[in-house]
C-alpha positions in Angstrom: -43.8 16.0 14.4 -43.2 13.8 17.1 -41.6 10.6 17.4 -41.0 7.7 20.3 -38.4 8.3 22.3 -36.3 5.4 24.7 -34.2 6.8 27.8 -30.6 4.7 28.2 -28.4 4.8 31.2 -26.6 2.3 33.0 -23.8 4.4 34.6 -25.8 6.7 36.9 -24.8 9.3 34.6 -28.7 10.7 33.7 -28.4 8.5 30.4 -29.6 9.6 26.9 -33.0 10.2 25.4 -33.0 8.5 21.2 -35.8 9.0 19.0 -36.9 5.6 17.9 -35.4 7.3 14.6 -32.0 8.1 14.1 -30.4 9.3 11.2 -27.3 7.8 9.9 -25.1 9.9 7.8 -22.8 8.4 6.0 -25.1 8.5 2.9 -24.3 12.6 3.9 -20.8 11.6 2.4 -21.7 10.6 -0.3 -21.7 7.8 -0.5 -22.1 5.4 -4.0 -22.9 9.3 -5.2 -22.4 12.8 -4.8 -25.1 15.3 -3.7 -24.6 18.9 -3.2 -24.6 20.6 0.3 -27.3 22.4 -0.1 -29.3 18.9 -0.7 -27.6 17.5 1.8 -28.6 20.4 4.2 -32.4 20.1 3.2 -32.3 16.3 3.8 -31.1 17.2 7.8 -33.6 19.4 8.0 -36.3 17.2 6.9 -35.1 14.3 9.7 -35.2 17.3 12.4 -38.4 18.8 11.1 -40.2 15.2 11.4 -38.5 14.6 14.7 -35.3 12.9 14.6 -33.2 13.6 17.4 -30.3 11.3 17.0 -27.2 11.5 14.9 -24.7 9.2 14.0 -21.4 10.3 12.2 -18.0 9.0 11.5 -14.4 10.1 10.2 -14.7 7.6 7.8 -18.0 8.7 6.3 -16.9 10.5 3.0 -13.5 10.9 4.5 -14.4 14.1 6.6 -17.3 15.2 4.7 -20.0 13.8 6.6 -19.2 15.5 10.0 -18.6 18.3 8.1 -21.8 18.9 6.3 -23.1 18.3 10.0 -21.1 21.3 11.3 -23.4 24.1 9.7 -26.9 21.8 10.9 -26.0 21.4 14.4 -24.7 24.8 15.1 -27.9 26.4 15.8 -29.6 23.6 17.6 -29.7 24.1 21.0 -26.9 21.5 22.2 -29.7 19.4 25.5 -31.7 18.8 22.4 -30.0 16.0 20.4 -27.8 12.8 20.7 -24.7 12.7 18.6 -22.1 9.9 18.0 -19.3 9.2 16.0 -16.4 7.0 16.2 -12.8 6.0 16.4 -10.1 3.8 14.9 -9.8 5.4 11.3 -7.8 8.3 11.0 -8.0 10.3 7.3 -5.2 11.7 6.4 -4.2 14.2 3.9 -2.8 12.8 0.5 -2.3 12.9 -3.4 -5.7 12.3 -5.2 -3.8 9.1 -6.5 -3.9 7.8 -2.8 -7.3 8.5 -2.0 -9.3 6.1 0.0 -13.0 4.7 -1.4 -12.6 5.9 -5.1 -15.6 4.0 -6.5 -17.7 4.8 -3.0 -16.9 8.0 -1.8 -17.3 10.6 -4.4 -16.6 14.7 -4.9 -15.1 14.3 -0.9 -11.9 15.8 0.1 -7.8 13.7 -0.9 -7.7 11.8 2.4 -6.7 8.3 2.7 -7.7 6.4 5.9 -5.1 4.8 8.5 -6.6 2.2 10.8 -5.4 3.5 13.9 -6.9 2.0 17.4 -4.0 2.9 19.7 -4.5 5.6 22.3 -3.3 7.9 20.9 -5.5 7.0 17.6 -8.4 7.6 19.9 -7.4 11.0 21.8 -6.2 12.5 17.7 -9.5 10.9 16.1 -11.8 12.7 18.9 -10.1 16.2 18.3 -10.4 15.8 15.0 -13.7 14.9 15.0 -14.8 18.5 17.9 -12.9 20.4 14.5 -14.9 19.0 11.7 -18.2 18.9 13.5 -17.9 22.7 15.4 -19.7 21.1 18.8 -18.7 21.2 22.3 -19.7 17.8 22.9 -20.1 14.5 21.5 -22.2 11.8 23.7 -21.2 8.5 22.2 -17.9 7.2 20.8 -17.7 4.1 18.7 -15.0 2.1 18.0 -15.4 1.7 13.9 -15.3 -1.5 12.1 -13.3 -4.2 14.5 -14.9 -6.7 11.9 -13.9 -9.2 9.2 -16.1 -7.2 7.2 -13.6 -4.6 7.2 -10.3 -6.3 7.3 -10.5 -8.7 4.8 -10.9 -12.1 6.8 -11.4 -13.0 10.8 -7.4 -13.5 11.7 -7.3 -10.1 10.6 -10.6 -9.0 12.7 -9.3 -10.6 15.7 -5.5 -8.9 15.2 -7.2 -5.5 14.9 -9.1 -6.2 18.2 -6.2 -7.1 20.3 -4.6 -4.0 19.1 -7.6 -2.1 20.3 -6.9 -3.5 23.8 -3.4 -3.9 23.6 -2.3 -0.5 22.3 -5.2 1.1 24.9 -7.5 2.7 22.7 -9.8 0.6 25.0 -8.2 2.5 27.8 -8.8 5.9 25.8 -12.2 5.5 25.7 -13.0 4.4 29.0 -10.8 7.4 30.2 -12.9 9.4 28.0 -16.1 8.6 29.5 -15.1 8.7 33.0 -14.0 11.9 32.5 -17.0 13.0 31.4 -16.0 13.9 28.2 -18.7 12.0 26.7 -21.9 9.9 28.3 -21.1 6.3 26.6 -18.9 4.0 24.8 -19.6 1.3 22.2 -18.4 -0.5 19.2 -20.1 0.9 15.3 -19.5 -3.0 13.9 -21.0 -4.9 11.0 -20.8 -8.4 13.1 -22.6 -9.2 16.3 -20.2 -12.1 17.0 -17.2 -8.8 17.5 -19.7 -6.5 19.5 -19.9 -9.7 21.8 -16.6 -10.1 22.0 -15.9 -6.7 22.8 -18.5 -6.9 25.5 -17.3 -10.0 27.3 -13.4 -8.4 27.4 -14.6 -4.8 27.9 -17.4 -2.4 30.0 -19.4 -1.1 27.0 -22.1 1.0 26.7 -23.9 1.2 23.2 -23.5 -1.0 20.1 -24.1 0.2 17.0 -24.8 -3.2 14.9 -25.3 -2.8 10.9 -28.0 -4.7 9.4 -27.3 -8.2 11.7 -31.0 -8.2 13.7 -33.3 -7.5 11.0 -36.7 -9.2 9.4 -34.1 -11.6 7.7 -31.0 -11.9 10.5 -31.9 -13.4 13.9 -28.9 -14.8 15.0 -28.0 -12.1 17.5 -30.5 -13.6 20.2 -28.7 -16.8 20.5 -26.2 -15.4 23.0 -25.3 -11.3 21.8 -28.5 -9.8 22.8 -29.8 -11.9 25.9 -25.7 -10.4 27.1 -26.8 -6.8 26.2 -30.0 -7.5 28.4 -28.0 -8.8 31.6 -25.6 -5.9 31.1 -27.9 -2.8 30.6 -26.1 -2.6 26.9 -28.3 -0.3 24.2 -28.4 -1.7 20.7 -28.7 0.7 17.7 -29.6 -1.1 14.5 -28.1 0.4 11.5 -28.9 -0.6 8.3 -32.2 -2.2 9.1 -33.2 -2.9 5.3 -30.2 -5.0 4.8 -28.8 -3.1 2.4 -31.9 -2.1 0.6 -34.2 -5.2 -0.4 -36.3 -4.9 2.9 -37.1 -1.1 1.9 -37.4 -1.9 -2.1 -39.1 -5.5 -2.1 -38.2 -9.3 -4.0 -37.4 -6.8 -7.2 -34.7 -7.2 -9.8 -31.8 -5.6 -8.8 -32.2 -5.7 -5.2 -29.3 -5.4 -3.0 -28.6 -7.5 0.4 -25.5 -6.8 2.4 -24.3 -4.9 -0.5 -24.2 -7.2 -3.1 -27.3 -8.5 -5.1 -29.6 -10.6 -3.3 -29.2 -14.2 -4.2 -32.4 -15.8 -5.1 -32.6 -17.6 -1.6 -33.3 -14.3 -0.3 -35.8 -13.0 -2.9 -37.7 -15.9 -1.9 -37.6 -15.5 1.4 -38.6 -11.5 0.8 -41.3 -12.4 -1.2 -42.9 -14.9 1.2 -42.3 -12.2 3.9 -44.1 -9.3 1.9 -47.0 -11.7 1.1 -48.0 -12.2 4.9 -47.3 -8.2 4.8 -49.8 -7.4 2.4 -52.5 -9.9 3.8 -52.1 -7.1 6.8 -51.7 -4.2 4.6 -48.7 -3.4 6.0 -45.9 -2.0 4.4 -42.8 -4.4 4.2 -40.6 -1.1 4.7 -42.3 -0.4 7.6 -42.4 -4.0 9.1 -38.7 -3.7 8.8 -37.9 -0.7 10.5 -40.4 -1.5 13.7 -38.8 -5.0 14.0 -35.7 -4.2 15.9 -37.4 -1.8 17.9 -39.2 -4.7 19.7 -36.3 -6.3 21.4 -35.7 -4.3 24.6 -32.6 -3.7 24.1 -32.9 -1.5 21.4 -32.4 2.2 21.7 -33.0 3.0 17.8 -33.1 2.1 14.5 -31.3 4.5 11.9 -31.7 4.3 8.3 -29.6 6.6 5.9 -30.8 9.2 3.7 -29.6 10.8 0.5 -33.0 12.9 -0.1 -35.8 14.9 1.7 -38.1 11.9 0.1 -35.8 9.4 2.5 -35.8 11.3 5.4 -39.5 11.3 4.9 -39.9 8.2 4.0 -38.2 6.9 7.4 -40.5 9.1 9.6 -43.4 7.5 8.0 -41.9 4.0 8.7 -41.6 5.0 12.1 -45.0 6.1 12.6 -46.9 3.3 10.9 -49.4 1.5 13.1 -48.7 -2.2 13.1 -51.1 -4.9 13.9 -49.5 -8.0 16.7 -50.6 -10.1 14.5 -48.4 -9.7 11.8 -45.7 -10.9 13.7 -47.3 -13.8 15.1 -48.3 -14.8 11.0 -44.1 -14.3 10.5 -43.5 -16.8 13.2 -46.4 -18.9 12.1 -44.9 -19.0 8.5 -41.6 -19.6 10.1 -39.9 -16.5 8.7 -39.2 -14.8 12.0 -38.0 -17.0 14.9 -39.8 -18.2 17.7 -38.0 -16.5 20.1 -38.2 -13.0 18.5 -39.7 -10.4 21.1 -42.7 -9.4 19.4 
């Protein structure tokens, strides 16, 4: 199977050519649960099989496992073929089960516990570690993980951690790294468009890999992030593009938004959203995953998977024929802003 595909470069470098359709594997390290390898391996497959030809990893993502489980996948895929990325700033470490990082989150992944470390050195140790675990010769993007008061507890704290990052010359690292040539692109893997801006007003960046923060519900980014990204030739992924799960599941009980369970100002706005879906026969799922794709600044949109069913279930998403009009009903009903490329 085929799917779209959207060429990046900025740098004169040839760029890089996404699927539409990435896959994001942290669910890969298990993540909330533990799957075996073998399902883990058939749920890769399936995203490669229906097209997918970009893969995002990180240290952090079950603490080594993720990058590992990608290790056996990769290695006979001929290398020209596929986009990788992973990231830097969290070092795992060895360490008494006692100690372990993410017990609650991560489970059945190896003692590690994780040391914020955005130094140089941080970055050249993370990056080596990273070639081990994942067997490659090359990896094309590196984010910097999690600079965001998501992450540390509070913005004094988000702020701190990026001043390290310059400071302390991880930002030097990187850029070292990519003039080099040692990879294509660099870019910040952040839950908060108001960091990825920052970064990109005190830094040359490449990519940004924002989780669930321009979606059907979240607009906020175009006030001054994303027209930036436009001057500057920056490439947005979207990660997490259901926010968390109620733009895949629906208004139900028990849906979750940013993690938590949707307050009922959010089922609301859900529900009024699927309604204008429905009066299109369009999926809400599908609706959700296309959105993000229209703003041109968008590279791809990468949804997780636990199961061949999800991987499946993605492709379809990315497939599904949407009328214009759909979005133009949104903007009618005032649920999507005016100012949304549609």
């Amino acid at each position: 199977m085929a799917l779209k595909t959207r060429h990046w470069e900025r740098l004169g470098n040839g760029g890089l050519n996404f699927t539409e359709l990435g896959f994001g594997t942290a669910p890969l390290g298990n993540l909330y649960r533990a799957i075996t390898d073998n399902d883990a391996r058939a749920t890769l497959d399936a995203a490669w099989d229906s097209g997918v030809r970009y893969f995002d990893t990180a240290p952090f993502y079950g603490l080594g496992l993720a990058e590992t489980r990608l290790n056996s996948f990769l290695r006979d895929k001929p290398r020209d073929e596929y986009v990788l990325s992973s990231k830097v700033g969290r070092l795992v470490q060895p360490c008494a089960p006692e100690y372990r990082t993410g017990v609650g989150k991560w489970f059945d992944v190896p003692c590690r516990r994780e040391h914020f470390d955005y130094s140089y050195d941080g970055v050249m140790r993370s990056l080596d570690h990273s070639f081990s675990r994942l067997g490659v010769d090359r990896i094309d993007i590196l984010y910097v993980h999690d600079l965001c008061a998501f992450s540390h507890g509070s913005k004094e704290m988000s702020d701190m951690r990026i001043e390290e990052f310059f400071q302390s010359r991880g930002y030097d690292a990187m850029r070292q790294l990519r003039d080099q040539g040692v990879i294509k692109a660099i870019g910040g893997g952040v839950n908060e468009w108001e960091v990825c801006q920052t970064l990109a007003e005190r830094g040359d960046f490449d990519l940004f890999l924002l989780a669930g923060r321009y979606t059907l519900l979240e607009q906020t980014a175009l006030d001054s992030f994303l027209p930036l990204c436009e001057e500057r030739g920056i490439g947005i992924v979207t990660g997490g593009p259901y926010n968390s799960g109620i733009l895949a599941t629906g208004a139900k009980p028990g849906a979750f938004y940013n993690y938590d369970p949707a307050p009922e100002h959010i089922m609301e706005r859900v529900r009024k959203i699927e309604a204008v879906c429905k009066a299109h026969d369009v999926r809400l799922v599908d609706a959700a995953f296309q959105f993000p794709l229209k703003h041109p600044a968008h590279v791809s949109v990468i949804p997780g998977g636990q199961g061949v069913a999800e991987a499946t279930a993605n492709a379809a998403a990315a497939n599904a024929e949407i009328p214009d009009s759909l979005w133009s009903d949104l903007k009618n009903e005032g649920l999507l802003r005016e100012d949304a490329p549609a």
